[in-house]
DRENMAR-363527 format. One record per residue (C-alpha): residue number from 1; y, z, x; residue in three letters. Coordinates in nm, 2 decimals. Each point is the difference from the previous one (the first is absolute). Layout:
<atoms>
num;py;pz;px;residu
NUM;Y;Z;X;ALA
...
</atoms>
This chain:
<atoms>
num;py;pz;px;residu
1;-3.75;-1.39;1.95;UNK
2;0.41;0.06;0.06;UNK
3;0.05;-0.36;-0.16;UNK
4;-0.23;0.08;-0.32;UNK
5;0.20;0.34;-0.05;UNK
6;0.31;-0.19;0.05;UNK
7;-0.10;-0.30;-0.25;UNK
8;-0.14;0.27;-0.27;UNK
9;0.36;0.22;0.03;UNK
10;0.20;-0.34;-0.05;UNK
11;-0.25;-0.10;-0.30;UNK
12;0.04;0.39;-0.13;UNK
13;0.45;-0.07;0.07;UNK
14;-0.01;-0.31;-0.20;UNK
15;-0.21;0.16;-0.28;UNK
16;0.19;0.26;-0.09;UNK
17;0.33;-0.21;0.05;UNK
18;-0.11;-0.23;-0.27;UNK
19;-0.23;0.22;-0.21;UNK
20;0.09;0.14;-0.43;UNK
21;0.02;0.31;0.16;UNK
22;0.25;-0.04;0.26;UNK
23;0.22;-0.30;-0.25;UNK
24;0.01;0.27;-0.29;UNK
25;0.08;0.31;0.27;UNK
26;0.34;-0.23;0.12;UNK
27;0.08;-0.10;-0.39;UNK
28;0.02;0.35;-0.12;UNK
29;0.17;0.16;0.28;UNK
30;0.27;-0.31;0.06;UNK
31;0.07;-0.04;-0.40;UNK
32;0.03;0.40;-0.01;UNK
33;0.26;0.08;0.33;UNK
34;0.18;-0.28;-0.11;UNK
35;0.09;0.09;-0.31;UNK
36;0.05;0.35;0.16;UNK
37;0.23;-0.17;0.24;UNK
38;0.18;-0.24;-0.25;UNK
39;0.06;0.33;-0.20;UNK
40;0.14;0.15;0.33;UNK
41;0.22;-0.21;0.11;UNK
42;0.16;-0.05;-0.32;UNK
43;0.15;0.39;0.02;UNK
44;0.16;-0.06;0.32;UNK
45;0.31;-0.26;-0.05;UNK
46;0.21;0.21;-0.26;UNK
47;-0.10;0.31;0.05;UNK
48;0.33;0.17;0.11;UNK
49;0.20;-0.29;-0.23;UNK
50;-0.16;0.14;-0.30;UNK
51;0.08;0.33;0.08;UNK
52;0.38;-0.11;0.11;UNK
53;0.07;-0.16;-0.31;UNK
54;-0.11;0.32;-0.19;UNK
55;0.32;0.15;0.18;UNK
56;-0.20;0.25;0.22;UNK
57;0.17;0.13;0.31;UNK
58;-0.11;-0.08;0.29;UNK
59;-0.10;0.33;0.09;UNK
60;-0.21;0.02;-0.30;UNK
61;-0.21;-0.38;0.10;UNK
62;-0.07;0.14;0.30;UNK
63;-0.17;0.35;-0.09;UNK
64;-0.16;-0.24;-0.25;UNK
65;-0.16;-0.18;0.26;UNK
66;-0.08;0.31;0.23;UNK
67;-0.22;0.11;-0.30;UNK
68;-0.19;-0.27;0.00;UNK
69;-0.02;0.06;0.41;UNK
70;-0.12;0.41;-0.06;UNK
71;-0.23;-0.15;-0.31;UNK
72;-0.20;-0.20;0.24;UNK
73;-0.06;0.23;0.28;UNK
74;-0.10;0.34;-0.24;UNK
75;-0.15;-0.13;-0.37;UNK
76;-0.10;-0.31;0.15;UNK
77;-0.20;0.12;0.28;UNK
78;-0.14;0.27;-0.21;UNK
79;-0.07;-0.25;-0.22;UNK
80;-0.15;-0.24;0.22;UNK
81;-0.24;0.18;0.15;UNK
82;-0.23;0.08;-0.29;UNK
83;-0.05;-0.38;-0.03;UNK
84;-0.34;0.05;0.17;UNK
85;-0.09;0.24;-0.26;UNK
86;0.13;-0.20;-0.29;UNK
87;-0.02;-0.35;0.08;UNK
88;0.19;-0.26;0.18;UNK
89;0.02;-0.25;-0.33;UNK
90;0.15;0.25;-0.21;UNK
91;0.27;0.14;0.29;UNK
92;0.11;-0.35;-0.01;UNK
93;0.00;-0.01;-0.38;UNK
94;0.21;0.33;0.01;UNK
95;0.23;-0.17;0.25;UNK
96;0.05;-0.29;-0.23;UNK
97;0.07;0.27;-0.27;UNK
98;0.29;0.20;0.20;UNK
99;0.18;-0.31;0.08;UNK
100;0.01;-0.09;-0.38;UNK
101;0.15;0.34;-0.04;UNK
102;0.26;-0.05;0.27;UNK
103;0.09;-0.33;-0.12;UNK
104;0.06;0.09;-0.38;UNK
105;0.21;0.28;0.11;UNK
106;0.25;-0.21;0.12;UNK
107;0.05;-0.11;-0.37;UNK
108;0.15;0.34;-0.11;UNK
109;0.33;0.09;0.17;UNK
110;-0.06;0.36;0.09;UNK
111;0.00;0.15;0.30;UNK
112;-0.29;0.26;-0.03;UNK
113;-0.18;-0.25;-0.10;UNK
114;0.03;-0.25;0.28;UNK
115;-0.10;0.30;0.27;UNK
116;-0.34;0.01;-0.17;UNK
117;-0.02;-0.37;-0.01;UNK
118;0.02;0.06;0.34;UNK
119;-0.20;0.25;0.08;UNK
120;-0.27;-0.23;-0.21;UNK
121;0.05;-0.31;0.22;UNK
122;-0.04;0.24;0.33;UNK
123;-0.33;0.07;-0.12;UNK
124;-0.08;-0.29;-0.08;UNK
125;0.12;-0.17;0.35;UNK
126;-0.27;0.22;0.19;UNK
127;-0.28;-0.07;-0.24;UNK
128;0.08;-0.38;0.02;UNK
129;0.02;0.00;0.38;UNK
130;-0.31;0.22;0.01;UNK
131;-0.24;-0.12;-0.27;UNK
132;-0.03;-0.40;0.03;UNK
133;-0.11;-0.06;0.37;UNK
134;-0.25;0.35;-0.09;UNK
135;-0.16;-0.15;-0.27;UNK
136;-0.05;-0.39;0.15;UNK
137;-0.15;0.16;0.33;UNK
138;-0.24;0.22;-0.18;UNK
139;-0.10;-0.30;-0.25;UNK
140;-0.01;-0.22;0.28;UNK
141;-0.26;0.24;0.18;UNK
142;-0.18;0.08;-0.35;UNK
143;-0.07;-0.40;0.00;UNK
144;-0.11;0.01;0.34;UNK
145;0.23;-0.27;0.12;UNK
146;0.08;-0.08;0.37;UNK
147;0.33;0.07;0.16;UNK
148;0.12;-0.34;0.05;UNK
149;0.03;-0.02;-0.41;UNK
150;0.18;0.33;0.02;UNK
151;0.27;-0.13;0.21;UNK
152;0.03;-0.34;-0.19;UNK
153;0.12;0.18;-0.30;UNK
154;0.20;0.23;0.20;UNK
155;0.22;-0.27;0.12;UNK
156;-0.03;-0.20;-0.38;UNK
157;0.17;0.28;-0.16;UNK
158;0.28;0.05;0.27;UNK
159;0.02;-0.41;-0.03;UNK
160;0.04;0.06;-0.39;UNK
161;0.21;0.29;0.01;UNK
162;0.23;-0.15;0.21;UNK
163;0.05;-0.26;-0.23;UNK
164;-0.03;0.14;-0.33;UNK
165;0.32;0.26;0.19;UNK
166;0.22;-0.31;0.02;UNK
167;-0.10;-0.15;-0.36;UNK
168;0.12;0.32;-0.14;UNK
169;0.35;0.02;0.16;UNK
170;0.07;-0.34;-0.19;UNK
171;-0.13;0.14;-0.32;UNK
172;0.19;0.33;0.05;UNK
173;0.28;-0.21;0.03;UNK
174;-0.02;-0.23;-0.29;UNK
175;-0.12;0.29;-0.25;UNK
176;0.31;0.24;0.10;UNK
177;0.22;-0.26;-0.05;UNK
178;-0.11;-0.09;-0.35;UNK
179;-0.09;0.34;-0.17;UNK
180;0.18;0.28;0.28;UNK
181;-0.17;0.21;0.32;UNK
182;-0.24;0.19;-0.20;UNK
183;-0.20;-0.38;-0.09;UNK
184;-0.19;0.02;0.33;UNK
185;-0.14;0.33;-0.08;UNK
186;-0.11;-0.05;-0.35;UNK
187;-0.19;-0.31;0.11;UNK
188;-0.15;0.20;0.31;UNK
189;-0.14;0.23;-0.26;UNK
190;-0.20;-0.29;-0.21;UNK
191;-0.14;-0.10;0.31;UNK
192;-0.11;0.36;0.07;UNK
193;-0.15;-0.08;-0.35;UNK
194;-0.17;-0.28;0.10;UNK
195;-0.11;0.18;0.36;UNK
196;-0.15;0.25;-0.21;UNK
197;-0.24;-0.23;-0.23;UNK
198;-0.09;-0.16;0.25;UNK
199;-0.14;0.23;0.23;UNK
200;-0.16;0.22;-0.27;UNK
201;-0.24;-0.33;-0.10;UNK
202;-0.02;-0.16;0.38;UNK
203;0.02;0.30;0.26;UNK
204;-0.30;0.25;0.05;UNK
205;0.06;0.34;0.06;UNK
206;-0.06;0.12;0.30;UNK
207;0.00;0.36;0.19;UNK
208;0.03;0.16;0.34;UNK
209;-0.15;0.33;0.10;UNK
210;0.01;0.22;-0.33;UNK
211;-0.09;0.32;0.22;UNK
212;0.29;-0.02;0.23;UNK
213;0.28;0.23;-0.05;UNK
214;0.36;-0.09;0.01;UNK
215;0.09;0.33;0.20;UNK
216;-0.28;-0.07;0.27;UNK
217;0.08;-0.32;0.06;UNK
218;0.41;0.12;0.03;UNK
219;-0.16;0.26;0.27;UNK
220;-0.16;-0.27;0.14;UNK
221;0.32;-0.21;0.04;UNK
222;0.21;0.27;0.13;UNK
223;-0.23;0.09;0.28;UNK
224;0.00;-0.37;0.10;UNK
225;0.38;-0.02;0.06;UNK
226;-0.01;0.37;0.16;UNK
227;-0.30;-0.15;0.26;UNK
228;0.20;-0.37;0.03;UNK
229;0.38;-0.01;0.08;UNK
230;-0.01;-0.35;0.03;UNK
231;-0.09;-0.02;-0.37;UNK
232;0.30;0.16;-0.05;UNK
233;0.20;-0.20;0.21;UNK
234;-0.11;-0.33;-0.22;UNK
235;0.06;0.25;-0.30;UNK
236;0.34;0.06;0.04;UNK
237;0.10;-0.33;0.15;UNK
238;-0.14;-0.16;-0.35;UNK
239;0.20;0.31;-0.19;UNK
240;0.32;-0.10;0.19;UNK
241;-0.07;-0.38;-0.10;UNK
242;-0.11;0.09;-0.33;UNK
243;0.31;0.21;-0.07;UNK
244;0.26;-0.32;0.15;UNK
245;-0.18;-0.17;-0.29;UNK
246;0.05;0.18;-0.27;UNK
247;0.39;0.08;0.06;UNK
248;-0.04;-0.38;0.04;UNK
249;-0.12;-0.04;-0.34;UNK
250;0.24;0.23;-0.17;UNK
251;0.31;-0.13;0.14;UNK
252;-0.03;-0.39;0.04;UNK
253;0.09;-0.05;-0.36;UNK
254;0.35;0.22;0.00;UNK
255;0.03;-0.13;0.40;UNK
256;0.07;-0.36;-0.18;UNK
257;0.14;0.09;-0.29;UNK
258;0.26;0.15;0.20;UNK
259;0.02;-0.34;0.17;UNK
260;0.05;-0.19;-0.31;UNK
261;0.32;-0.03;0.02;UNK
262;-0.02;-0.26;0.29;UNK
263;-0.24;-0.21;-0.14;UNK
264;-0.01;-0.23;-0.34;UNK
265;-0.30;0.09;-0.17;UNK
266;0.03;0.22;-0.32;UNK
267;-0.19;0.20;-0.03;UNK
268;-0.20;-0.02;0.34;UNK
269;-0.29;-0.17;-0.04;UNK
270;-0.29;0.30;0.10;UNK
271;-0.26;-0.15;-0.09;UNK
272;-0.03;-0.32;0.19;UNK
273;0.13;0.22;0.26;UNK
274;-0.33;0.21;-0.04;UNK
275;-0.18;-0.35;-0.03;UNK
276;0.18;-0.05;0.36;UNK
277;-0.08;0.34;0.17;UNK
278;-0.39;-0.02;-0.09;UNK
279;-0.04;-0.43;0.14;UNK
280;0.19;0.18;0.35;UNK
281;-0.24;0.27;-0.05;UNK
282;-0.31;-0.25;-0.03;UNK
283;0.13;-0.20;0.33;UNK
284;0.07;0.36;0.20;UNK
285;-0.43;0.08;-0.08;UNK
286;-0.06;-0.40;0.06;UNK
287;0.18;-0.02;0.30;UNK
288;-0.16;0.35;0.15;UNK
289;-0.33;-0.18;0.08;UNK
290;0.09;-0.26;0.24;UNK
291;0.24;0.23;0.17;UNK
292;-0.27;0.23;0.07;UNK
293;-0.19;-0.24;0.17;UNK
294;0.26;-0.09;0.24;UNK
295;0.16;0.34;0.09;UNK
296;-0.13;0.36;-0.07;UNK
297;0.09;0.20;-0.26;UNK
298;0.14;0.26;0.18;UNK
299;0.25;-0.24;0.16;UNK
300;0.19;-0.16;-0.29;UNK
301;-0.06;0.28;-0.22;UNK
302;0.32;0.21;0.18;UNK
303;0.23;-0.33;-0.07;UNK
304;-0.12;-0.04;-0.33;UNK
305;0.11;0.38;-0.05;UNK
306;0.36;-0.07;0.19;UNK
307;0.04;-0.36;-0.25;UNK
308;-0.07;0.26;-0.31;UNK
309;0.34;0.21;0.14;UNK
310;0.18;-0.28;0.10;UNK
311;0.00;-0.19;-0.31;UNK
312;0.05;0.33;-0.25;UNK
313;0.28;0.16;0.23;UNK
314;0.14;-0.39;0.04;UNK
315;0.05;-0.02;-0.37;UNK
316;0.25;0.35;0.02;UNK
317;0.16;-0.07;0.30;UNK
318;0.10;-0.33;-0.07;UNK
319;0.40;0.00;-0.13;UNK
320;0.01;-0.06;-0.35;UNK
321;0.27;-0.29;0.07;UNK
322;-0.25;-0.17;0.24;UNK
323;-0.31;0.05;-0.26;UNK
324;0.20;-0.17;-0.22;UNK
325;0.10;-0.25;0.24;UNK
326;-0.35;-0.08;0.07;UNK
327;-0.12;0.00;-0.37;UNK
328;0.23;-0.26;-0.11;UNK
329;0.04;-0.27;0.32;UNK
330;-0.38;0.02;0.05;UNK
331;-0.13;0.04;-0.36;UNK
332;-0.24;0.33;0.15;UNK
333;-0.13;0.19;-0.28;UNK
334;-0.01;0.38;0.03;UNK
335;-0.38;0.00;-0.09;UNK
336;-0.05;-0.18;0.38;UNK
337;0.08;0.34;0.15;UNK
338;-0.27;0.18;-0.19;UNK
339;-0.24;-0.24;-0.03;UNK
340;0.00;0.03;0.37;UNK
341;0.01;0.34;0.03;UNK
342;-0.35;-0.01;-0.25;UNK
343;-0.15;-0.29;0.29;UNK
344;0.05;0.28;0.29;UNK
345;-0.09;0.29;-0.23;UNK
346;-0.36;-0.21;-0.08;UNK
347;-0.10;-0.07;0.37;UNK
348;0.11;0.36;0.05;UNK
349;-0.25;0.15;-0.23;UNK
350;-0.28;-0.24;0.10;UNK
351;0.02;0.08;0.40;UNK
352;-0.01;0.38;-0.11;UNK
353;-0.31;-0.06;-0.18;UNK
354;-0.15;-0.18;0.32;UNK
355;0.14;0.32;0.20;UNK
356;-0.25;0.23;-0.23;UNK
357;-0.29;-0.23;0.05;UNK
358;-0.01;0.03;0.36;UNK
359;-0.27;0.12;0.14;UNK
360;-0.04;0.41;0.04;UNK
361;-0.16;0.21;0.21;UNK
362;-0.43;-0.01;-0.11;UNK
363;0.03;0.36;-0.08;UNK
364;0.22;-0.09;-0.27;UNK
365;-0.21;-0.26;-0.20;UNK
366;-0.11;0.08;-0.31;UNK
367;-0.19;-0.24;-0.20;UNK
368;0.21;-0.15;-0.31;UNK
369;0.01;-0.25;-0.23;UNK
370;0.27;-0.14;0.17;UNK
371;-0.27;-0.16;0.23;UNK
372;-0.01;-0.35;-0.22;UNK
373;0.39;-0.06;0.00;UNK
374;-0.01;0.02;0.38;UNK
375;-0.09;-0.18;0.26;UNK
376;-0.33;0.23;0.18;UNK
377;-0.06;0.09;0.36;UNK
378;-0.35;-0.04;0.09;UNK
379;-0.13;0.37;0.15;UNK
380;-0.32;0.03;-0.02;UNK
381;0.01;0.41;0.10;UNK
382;0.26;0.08;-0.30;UNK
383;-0.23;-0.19;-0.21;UNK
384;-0.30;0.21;0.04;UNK
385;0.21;0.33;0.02;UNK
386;0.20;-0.06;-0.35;UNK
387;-0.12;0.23;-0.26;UNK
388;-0.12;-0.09;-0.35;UNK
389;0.35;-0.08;-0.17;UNK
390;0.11;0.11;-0.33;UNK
391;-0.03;-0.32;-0.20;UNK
392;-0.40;0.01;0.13;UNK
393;-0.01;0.33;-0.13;UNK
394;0.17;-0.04;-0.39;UNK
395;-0.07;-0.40;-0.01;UNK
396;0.42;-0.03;-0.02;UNK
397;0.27;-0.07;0.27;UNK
398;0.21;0.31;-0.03;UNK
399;0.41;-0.11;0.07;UNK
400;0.09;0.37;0.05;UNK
401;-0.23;0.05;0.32;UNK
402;0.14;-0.31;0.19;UNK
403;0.02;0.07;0.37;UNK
404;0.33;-0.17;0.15;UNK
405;-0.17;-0.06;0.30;UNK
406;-0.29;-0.20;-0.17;UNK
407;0.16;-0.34;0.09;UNK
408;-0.16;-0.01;0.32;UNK
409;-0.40;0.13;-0.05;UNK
</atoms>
C-alpha cells in the first residue's frame, strides 16, 4: 500500500511539473519579475552620479536618499498592506507606476522635485518586494500545484534575476556613456511600460483576506515581538545589517570618485562596476549552499560578519600612498573592495534568514502560508490541533497575517 501511495505522489510530482497549468504559472511570473528586476537594477548604477552632476551638495544627496528610506517604512507599509483588499496584480502594477514617476523626475533639475521622486520610488520598493512572491504563491495555490513546482520557479527567478542584474550594469554603462546618467532611467521607465502590458493581458488578479484589517493585524505583530525577544534579536540584527547597506549604497559612488585620482579611468566606469558587484553577489548566494553542508551556519556566519568589517574599514585605513601603490604595481581595481564587501554582505543575509527559520517553541506555531516555501517537520499532534487558517476561511492567502515562526509547522 506505502509503494502505491509513493508511485501515485511521484506520478501526481511529475504531472504538475510538466502540465499547461504549471508551464503558463512559471511564464507569467518569470517574464513579469524580470522585467521588474531589469527595471530595478537599471536605477541603481547612477543614482548618486546623476544627482552629482546636477551640482547637489552632498548634504542634499543624502537627505535625498533618506527620503526614499522614511518613504518605504510609512507610505509604503501603509500602502502595502491593503494589497489583500485590493489585489496583488494591481499593487504590482502601481509599483511599476511609482518607479516611472521616480525615474522621469530625474529629467527635471529641481530639487523639490527629486524628494518626491523619491518618496515615489520608496513606495514603490515595499510594494515590489511585497507584491510579486504574494501573488505567485496565491496563484500557485489557486491552480492547486505541488510544492516542488513552487520552489522550481523560486530558484528560476533568483537564477534570472541574477543574471538579467549583471546584463544591466553593461547597458547602464554603454547608455550613460552615449546620451548622459539620466539614459538608464528613461529606458527603465519603457520597460515599466512594457512590465505593465504585460501583466494586465497575462497575470490574474488575485486577493488575500478582504476582511482582515490593517490595524488588527499591526496588534497582532506587536504582541508577537512583546511575547518573543528572540524575534527581536533577529530583528535588529537584520536592522543593523540592513542599515550597513544602505550607507553602503549611498556612499560607494563618492567613496571612488574620491579615488579617481589614482586610477586612469575617466570617468569611472559604474556600471560594469555594478555589472561586477551583482556576478560577486550571485557567487556569495551560490557559494552559501555547499558551505552549509559542510559547517553550520552559526559557525561561519560570525567570520563572514568580521570579513564584512575587515574589508570596509581595510579600504579607510589603508594609507593613501600605499592604495595607490597597490592600484598601479598590481592593476587592483577599487570595485574588488566592494564587490567583496557585497559577497560577505550576501551570505550574511542568507544565514540570518536560516536563523529565523529555526525551529520555535510549539506554542508559538501558527499555521501560514509560509508552510510551502519551507522545508515541514512531520508532528502529527500540531497537525490535528492547528485551527482552520485564514486562507480556508476567505479562499485567499492573506500576506499581512504571516506568522514568523511558521517556517517550522
Amino acid at each position: 500500500m506505502h509503494q502505491e501511495l509513493a508511485s501515485d505522489n511521484e506520478g501526481s510530482s511529475i504531472t504538475t511539473s510538466n502540465s499547461l497549468i504549471f508551464k503558463q504559472l512559471q511564464f507569467n511570473y518569470l517574464i513579469g519579475f524580470a522585467l521588474a528586476g531589469a527595471g530595478n537594477n537599471l536605477q541603481s548604477s547612477y543614482r548618486y552620479a546623476i544627482f552629482d552632476s546636477y551640482n547637489l551638495k552632498r548634504s542634499t544627496i543624502e537627505r535625498i536618499f533618506l527620503c526614499a528610506h522614511i518613504s518605504t517604512l510609512t507610505l509604503g507599509t501603509l500602502i502595502s498592506s491593503l494589497s489583500d483588499k485590493y489585489g496583488r496584480r494591481t499593487a504590482c502594477i502601481l509599483s511599476a507606476i511609482f518607479y516611472m514617476i521616480s525615474c522621469l523626475s530625474l529629467n527635471i533639475n529641481v530639487v523639490w522635485i527629486f524628494f518626491v521622486g523619491s518618496a515615489a520610488r520608496g513606495i514603490a520598493s515595499s510594494l515590489h518586494n511585497t507584491n510579486f512572491e504574494a501573488w505567485l504563491v496565491q496563484d500557485h495555490h489557486n491552480s492547486g500545484l505541488g510544492t516542488d513546482s513552487l520552489k522550481q520557479i523560486l530558484r528560476y527567478s533568483f537564477v534570472i534575476q541574477s543574471i538579467i542584474a549583471i546584463a544591466v550594469g553593461f547597458v547602464c554603462q554603454f547608455s550613460a556613456d552615449l546620451f548622459g546618467y539620466v539614459a538608464p532611467f528613461d529606458i527603465a521607465a519603457g520597460i515599466y511600460v512594457i512590465m505593465i502590458v504585460f501583466i494586465l493581458i497575462q497575470w490574474t488578479e488575485n486577493y488575500g483576506d478582504k476582511e482582515a484589517s490593517s490595524t488588527t493585524s499591526f496588534i497582532t505583530a506587536f504582541q508577537i515581538l512583546r511575547n518573543d525577544s528572540r524575534i527581536v534579536l533577529v530583528g535588529l540584527i537584520t536592522a543593523f545589517f540592513e542599515v550597513t547597506i544602505y550607507i553602503y549604497a549611498i556612499e560607494w559612488t563618492p567613496a571612488l570618485e574620491y579615488a579617481r585620482k589614482w586610477t586612469i579611468s575617466e570617468p569611472l566606469p559604474l556600471g560594469i562596476m555594478f555589472a561586477t558587484f551583482m556576478f560577486f553577489n550571485m557567487l556569495g548566494a551560490v557559494a552559501f549552499k555547499p558551505l552549509s553542508k559542510r559547517f553550520r551556519v552559526q559557525s561561519f556566519m560570525l567570520v563572514i560578519i568580521l570579513l564584512i568589517r575587515a574589508t570596509l574599514m581595510n579600504y579607510f585605513r589603508i594609507p593613501r600612498v600605499a592604495l595607490m601603490f597597490i592600484v598601479i604595481i598590481w592593476n587592483l581595481p577599487l570595485a574588488v573592495i566592494f564587490t567583496f564587501c557585497g559577497l560577505m554582505s550576501v551570505l550574511t543575509f542568507v544565514c540570518l534568514l536560516i536563523l529565523r527559520s529555526m525551529k520555535p517553541p510549539e506554542e508559538y506555531i501558527e499555521p501560514s502560508e509560509n508552510v510551502v516555501l519551507l522545508p515541514q517537520t512531520p508532528s502529527y499532534d500540531l497537525k490535528l490541533k492547528q485551527p482552520q487558517t485564514t486562507s480556508e476561511y476567505s479562499g485567499g492567502i492573506d500576506n499581512k497575517s504571516t506568522s514568523i515562526n511558521a517556517g517550522n509547522e
